[in-house]
DSSP file (Angstrom, degrees, kcal/mol; ACC not computed):
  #  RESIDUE AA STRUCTURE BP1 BP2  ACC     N-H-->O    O-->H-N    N-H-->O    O-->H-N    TCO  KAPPA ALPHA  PHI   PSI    X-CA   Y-CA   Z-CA
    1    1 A X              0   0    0      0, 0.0     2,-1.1     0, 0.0    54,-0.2   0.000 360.0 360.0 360.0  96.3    0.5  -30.5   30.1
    2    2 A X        -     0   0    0      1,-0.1     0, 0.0     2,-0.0     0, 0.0  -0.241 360.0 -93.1 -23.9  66.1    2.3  -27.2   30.5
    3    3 A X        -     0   0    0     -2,-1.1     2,-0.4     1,-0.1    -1,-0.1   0.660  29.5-115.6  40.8 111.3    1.3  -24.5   28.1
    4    4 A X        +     0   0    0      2,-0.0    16,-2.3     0, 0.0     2,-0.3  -0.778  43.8 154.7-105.1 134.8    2.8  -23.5   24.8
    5    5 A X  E     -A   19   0A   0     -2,-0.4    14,-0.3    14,-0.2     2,-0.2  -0.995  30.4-112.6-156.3 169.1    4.4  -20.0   24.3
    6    6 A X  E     -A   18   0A   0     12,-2.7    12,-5.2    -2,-0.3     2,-0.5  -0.713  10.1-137.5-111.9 147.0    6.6  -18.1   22.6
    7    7 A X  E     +A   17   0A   0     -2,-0.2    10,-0.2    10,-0.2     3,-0.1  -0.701  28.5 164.4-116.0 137.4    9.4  -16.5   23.2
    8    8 A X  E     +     0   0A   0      8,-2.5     2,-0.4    -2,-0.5     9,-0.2   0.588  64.1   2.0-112.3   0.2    9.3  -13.0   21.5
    9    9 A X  E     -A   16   0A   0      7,-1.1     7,-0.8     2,-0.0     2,-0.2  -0.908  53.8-169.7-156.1 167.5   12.3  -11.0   23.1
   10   10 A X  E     +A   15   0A   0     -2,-0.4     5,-0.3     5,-0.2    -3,-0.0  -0.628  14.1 158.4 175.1 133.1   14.9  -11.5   25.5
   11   11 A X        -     0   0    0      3,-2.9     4,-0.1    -2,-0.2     5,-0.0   0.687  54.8 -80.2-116.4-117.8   17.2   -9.2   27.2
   12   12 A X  S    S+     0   0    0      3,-0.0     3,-0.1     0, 0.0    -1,-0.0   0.129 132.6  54.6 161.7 -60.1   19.5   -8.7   30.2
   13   13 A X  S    S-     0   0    0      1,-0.1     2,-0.3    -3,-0.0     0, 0.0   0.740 122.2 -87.7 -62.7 -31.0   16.7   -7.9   31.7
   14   14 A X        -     0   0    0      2,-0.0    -3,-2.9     0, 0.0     2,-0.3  -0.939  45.0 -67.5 170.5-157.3   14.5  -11.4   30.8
   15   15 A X  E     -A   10   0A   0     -5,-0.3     2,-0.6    -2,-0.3    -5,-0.2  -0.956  26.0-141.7-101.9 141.4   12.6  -12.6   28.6
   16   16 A X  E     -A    9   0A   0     -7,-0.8    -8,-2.5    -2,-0.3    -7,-1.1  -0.990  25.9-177.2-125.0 127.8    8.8  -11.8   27.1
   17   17 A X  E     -A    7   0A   0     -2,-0.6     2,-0.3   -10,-0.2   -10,-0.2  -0.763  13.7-151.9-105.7 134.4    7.0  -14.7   26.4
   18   18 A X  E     -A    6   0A   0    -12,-5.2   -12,-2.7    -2,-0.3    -2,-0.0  -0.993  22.3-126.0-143.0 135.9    3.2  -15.1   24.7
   19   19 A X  E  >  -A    5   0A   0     -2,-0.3     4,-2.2   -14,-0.3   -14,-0.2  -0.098  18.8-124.4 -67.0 166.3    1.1  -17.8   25.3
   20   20 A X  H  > S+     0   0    0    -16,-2.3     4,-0.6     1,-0.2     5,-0.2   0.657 115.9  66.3 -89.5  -2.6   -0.3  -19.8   21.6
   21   21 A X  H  > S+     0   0    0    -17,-0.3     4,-2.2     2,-0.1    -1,-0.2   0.882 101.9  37.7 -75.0 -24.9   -3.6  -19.0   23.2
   22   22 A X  H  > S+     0   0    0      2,-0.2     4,-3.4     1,-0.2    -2,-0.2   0.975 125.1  42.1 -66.7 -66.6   -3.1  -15.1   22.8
   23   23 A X  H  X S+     0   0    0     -4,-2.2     4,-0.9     1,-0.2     5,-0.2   0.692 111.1  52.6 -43.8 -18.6   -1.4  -15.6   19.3
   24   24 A X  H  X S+     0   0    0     -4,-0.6     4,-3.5    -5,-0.2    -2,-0.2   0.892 117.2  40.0 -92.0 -40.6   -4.0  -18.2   18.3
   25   25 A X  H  X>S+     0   0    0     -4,-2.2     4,-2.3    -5,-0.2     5,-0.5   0.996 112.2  56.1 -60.9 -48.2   -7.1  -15.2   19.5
   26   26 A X  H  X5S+     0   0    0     -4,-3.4     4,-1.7     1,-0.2    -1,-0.2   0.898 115.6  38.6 -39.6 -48.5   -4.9  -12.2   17.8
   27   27 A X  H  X5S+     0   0    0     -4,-0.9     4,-6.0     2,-0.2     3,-0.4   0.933 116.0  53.6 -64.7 -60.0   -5.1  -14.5   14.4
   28   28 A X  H  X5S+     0   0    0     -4,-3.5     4,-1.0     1,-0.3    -1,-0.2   0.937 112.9  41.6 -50.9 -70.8   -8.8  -15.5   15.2
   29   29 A X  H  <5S+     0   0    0     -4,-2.3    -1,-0.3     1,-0.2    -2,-0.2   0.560 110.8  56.0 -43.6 -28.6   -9.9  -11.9   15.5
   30   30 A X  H ><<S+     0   0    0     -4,-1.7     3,-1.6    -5,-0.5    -1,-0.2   0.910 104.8  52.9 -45.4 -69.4   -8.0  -10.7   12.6
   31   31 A X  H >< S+     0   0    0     -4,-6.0     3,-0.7     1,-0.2    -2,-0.2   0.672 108.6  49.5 -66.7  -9.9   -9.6  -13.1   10.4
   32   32 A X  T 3< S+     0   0    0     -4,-1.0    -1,-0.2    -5,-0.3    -2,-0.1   0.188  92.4  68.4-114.5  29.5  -13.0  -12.1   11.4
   33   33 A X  T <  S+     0   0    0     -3,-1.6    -1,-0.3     2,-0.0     2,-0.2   0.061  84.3 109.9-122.5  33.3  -12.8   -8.5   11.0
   34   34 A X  S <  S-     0   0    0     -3,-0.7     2,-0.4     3,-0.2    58,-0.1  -0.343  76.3-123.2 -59.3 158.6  -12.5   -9.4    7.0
   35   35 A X  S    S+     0   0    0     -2,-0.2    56,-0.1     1,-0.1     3,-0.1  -0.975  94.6  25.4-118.4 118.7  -15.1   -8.6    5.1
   36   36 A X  S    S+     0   0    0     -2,-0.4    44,-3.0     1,-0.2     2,-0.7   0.301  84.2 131.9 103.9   1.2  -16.4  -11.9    3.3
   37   37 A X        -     0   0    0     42,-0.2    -1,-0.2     1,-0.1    42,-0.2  -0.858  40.6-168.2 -61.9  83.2  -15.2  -14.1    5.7
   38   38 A X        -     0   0    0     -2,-0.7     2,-0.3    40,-0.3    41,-0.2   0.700  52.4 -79.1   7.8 -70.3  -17.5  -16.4    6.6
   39   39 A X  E     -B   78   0B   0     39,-1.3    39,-2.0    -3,-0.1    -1,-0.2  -0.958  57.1 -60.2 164.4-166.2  -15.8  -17.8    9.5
   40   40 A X  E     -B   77   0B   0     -2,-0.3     2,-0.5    37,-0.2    37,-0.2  -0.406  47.2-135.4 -94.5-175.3  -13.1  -20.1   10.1
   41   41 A X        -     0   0    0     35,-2.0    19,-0.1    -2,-0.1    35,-0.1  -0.956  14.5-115.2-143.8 135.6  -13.2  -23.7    9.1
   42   42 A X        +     0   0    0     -2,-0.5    17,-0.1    17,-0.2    16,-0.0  -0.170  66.7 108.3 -54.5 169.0  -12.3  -27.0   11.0
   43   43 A X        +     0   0    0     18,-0.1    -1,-0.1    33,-0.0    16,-0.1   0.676  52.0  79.5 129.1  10.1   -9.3  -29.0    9.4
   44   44 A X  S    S-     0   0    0     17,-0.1    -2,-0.1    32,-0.1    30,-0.0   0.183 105.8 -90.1-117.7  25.1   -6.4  -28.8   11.4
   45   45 A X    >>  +     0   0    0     12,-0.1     3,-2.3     3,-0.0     4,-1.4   0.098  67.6 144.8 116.5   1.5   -7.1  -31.2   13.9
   46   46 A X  H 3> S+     0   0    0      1,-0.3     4,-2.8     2,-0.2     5,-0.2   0.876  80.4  58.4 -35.4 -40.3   -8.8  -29.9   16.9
   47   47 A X  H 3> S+     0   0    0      1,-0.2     4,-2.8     2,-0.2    -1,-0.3   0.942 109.6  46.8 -58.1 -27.9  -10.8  -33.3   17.2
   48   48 A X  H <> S+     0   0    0     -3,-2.3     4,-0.9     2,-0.2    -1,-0.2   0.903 112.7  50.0 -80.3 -25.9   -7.4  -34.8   17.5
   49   49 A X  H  X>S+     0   0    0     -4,-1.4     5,-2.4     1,-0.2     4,-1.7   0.916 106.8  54.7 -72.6 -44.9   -6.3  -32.2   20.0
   50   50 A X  H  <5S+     0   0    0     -4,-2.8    -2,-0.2    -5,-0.3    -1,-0.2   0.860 106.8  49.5 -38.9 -54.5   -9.0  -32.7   21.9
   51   51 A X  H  <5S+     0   0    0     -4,-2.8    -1,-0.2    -5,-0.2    -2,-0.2   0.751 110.8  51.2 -58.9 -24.3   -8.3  -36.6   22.2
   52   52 A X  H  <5S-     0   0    0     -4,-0.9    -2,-0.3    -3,-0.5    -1,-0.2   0.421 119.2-117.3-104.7 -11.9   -5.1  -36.0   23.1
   53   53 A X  T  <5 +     0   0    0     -4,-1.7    -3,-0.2     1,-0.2    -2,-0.1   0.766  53.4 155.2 106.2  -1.4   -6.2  -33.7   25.7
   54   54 A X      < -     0   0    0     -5,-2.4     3,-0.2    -8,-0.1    -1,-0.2  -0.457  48.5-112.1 -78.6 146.0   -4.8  -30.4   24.9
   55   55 A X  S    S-     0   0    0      1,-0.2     2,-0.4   -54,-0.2    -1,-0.1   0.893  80.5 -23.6 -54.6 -55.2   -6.8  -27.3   26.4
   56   56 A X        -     0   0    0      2,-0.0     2,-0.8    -7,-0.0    -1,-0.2  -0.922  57.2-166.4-164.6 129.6   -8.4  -25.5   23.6
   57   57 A X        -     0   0    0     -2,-0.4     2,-0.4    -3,-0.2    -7,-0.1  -0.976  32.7-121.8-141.6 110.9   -7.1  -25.5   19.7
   58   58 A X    >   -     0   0    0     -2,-0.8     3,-0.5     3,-0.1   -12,-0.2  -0.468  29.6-111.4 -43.0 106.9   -8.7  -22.8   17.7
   59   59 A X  T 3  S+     0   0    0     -2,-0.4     2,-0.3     1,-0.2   -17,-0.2  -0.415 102.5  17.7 -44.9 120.9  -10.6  -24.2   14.7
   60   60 A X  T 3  S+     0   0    0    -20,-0.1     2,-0.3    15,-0.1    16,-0.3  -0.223 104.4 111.0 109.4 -76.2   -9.0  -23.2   11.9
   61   61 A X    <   +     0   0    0     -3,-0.5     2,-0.5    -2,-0.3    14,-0.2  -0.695  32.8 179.4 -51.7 114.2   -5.5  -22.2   13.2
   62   62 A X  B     -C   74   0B   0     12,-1.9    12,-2.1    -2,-0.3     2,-0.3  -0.974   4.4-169.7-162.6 129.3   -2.5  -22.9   13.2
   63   63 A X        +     0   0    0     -2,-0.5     2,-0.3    10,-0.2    10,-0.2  -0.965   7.6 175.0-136.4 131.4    1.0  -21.3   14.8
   64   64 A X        -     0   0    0     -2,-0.3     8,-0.8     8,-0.2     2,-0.4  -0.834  25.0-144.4-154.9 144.1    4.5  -22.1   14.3
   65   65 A X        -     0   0    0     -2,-0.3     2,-0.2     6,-0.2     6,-0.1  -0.470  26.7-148.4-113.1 171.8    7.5  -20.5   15.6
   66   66 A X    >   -     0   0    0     -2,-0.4     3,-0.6     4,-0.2     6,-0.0  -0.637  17.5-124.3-103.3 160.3   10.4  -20.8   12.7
   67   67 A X  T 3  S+     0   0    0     -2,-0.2     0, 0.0     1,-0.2     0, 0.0   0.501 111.0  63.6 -86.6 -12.7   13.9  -21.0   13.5
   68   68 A X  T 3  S-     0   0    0      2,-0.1    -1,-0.2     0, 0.0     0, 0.0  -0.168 124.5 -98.4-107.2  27.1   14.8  -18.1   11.6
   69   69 A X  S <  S+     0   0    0     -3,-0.6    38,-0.3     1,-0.2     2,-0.3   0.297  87.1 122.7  77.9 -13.6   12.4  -15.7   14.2
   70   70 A X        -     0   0    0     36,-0.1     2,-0.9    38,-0.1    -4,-0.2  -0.550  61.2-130.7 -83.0 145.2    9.4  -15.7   11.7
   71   71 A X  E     - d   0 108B   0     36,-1.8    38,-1.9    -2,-0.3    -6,-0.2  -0.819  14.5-138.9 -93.8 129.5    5.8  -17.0   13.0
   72   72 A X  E     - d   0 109B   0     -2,-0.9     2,-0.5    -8,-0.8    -8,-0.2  -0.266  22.3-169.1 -32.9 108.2    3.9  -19.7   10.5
   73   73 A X  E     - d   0 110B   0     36,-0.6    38,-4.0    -2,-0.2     2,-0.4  -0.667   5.1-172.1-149.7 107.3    0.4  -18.7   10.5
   74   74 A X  E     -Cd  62 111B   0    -12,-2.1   -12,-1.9    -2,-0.5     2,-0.3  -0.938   2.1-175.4 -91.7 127.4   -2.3  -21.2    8.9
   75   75 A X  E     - d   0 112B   0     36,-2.2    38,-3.4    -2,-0.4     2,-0.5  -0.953  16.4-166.4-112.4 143.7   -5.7  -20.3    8.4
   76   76 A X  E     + d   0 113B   0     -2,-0.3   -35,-2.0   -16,-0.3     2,-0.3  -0.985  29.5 171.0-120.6 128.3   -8.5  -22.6    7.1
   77   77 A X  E     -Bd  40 114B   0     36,-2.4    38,-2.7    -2,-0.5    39,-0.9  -0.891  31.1-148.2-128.7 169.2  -11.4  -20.1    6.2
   78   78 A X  E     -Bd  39 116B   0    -39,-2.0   -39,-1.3    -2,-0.3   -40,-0.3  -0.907  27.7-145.6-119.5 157.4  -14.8  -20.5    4.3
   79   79 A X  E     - d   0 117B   0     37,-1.2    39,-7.4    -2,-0.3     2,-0.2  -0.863  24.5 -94.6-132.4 165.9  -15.8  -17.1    2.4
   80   80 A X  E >   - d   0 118B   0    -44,-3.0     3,-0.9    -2,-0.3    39,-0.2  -0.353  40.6 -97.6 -81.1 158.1  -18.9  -16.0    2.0
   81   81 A X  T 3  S+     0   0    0     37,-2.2    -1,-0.1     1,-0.2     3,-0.1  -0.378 112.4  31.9 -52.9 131.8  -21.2  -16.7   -1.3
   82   82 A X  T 3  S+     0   0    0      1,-0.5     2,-0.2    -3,-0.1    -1,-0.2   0.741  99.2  99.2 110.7  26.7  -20.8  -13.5   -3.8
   83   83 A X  S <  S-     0   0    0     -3,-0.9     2,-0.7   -47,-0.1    -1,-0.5  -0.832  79.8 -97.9-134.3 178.4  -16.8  -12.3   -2.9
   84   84 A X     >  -     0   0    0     -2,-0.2     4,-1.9     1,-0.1     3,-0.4  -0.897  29.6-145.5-101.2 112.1  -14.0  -12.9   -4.6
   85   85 A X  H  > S+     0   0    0     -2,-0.7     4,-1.8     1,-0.3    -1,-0.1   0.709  90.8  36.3 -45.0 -49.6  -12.2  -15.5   -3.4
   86   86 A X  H  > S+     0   0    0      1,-0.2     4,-1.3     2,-0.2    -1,-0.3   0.856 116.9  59.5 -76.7 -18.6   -8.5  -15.0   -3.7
   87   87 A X  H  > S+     0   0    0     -3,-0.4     4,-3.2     1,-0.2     5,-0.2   0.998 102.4  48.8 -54.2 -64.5   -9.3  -11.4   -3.0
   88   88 A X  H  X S+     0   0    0     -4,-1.9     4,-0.8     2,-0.2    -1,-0.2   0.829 111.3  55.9 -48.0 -29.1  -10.8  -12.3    0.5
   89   89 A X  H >X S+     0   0    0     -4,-1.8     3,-3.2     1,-0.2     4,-2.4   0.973 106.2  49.1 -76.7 -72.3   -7.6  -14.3    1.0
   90   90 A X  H 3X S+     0   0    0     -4,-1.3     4,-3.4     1,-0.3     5,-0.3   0.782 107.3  50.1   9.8 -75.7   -5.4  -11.5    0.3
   91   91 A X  H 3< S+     0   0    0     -4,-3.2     4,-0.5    -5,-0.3    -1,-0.3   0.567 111.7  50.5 -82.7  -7.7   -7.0   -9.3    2.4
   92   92 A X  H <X S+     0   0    0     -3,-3.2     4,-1.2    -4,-0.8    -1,-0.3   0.638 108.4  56.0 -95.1 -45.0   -6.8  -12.1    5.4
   93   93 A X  H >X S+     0   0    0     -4,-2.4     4,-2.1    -3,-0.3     3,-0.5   0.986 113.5  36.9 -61.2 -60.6   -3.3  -12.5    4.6
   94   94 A X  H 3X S+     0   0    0     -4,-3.4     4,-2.9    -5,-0.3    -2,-0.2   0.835 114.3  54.7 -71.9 -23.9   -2.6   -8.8    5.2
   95   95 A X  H 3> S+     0   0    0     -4,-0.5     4,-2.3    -5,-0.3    -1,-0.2   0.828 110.4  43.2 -61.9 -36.7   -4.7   -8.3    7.8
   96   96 A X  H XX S+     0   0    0     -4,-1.2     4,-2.1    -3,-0.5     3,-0.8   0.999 112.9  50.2 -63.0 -73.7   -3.4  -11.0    9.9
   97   97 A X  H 3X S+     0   0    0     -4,-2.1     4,-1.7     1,-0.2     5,-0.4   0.908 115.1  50.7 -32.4 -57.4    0.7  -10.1    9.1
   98   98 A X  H 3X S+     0   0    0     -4,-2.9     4,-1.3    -5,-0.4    -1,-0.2   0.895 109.5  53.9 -64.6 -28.5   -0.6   -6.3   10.2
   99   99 A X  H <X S+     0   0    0     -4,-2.3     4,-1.4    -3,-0.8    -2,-0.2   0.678 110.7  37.4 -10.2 -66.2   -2.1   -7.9   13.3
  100  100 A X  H  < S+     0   0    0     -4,-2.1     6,-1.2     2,-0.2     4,-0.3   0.640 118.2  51.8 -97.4  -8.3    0.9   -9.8   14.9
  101  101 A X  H  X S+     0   0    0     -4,-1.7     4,-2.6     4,-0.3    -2,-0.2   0.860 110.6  47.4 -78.2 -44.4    3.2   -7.1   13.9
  102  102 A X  H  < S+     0   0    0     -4,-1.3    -2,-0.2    -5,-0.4    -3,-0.1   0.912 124.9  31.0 -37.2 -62.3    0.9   -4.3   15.6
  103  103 A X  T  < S+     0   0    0     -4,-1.4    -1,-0.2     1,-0.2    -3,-0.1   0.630 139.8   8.6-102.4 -18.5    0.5   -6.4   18.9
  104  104 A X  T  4 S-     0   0    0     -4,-0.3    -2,-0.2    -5,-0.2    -1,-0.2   0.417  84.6-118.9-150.7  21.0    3.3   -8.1   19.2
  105  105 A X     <  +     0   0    0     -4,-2.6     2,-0.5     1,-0.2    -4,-0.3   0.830  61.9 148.1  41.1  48.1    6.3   -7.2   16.7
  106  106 A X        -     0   0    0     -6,-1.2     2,-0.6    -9,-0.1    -1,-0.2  -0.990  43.7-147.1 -75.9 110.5    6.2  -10.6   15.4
  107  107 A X        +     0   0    0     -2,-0.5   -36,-1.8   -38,-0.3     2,-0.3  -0.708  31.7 177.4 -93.1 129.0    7.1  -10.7   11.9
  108  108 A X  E     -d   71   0B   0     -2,-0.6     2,-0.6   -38,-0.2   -36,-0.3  -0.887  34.4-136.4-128.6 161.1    5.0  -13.5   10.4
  109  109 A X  E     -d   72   0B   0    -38,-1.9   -36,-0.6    -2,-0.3     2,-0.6  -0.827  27.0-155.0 -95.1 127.4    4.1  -15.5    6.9
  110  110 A X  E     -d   73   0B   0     -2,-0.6     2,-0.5   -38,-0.1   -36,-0.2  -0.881   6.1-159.3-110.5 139.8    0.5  -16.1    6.7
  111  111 A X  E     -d   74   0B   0    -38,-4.0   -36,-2.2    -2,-0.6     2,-0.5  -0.987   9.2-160.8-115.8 117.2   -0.9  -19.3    4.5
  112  112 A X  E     -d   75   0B   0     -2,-0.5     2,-0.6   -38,-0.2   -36,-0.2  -0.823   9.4-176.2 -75.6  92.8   -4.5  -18.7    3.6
  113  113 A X  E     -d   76   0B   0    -38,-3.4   -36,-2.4    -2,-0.5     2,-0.6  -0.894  14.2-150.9-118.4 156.5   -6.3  -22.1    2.6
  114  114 A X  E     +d   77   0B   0     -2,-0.6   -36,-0.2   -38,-0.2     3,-0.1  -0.941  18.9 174.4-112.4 118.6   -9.9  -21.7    1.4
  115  115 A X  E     -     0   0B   0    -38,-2.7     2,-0.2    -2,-0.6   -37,-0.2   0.695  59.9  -5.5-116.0 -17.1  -11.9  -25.0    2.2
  116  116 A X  E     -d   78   0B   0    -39,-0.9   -37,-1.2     2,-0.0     2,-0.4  -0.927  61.5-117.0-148.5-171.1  -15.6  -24.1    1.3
  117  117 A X  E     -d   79   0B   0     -2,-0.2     2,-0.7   -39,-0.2   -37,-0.2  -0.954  36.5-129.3-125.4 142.8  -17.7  -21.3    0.1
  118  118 A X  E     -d   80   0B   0    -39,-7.4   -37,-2.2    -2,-0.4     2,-0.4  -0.726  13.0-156.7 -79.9 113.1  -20.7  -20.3    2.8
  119  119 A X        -     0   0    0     -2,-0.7     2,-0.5   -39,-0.2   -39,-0.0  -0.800  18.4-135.9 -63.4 129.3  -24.4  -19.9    1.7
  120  120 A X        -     0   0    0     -2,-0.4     2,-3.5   -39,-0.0    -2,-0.0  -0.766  23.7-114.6 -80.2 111.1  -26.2  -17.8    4.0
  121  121 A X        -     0   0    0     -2,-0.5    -2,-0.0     1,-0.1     0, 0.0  -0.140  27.5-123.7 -31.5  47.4  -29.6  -19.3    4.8
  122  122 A X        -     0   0    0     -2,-3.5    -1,-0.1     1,-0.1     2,-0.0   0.532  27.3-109.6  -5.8 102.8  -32.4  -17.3    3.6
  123  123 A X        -     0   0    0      1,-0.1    -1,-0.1     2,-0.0    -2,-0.0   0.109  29.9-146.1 -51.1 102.3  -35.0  -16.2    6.4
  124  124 A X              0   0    0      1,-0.2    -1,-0.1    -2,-0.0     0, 0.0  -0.481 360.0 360.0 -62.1 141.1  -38.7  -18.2    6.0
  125  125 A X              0   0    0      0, 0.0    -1,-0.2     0, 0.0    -2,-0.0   0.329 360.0 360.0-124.2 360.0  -41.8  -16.0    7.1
C-alpha cells in the first residue's frame, strides 16, 4: 500500500509533497511540548489500522487534507490531574496551528478532544 502525502505546493517547477508520517510526528511533537499534557490518547482507530495493515497510525491523530487548502488536525489527549482543562486544550490548539505553519506553511484547524484526566502514580519507598 503506497504511502499517503500531501501535496503542499506546486509550481512550474514540481511539486512538494509531505508524507502523513512527517505531518502526523510535527502534530505529535507539538502536542507534547504542552505543559499538562499528559500524553496522547488511543481513539481514532489505530487497532483498526493495524488490522487493515497500514504502517504506523499515531495514537491519537488524525490528518485531513480539506478541499479548500486547509489541514484537519484531530487530537485525542489526556491532561494531566491539577490543569485546567480547556486551558491545556487551548494551548494544544495553538501550539499545533503554530507548528504546521512554522514547518510547513500549512494553514490548519486543530480539534482538540479531551478523553480522560491522567493521575500520576505516586512513588512507594
Amino acid at each position: 500500500m503506497p504511502e499517503q502525502t500531501y501535496m503542499i505546493s506546486s509550481s512550474g517547477e514540481g511539486d512538494v509533497c509531505v508524507s502523513a508520517d512527517v505531518l502526523n510526528r510535527i502534530v505529535s511533537t507539538a502536542v507534547g511540548e504542552v505543559d499538562g499534557v499528559a500524553g496522547l490518547a488511543a481513539g481514532i482507530g489505530p487497532d483498526v489500522a493495524e488490522y487493515l495493515g497500514v504502517k504506523s497510525v499515531p495514537k491519537g491523530v488524525r490528518i485531513e487534507m480539506s478541499d479548500n487548502g486547509l489541514m484537519n488536525v484531530d487530537v485525542v489527549i489526556l491532561v494531566r490531574f491539577g490543569y485546567k482543562v480547556a486551558q491545556v486544550a487551548e494551548q494544544v490548539q495553538q501550539h499545533v496551528i503554530a507548528s504546521m505553519d512554522a514547518i510547513t506553511g500549512i494553514k490548519s484547524v486543530v480539534n482538540v478532544h479531551v478523553t480522560g484526566i491522567s493521575f500520576e502514580k505516586a512513588e512507594i519507598k
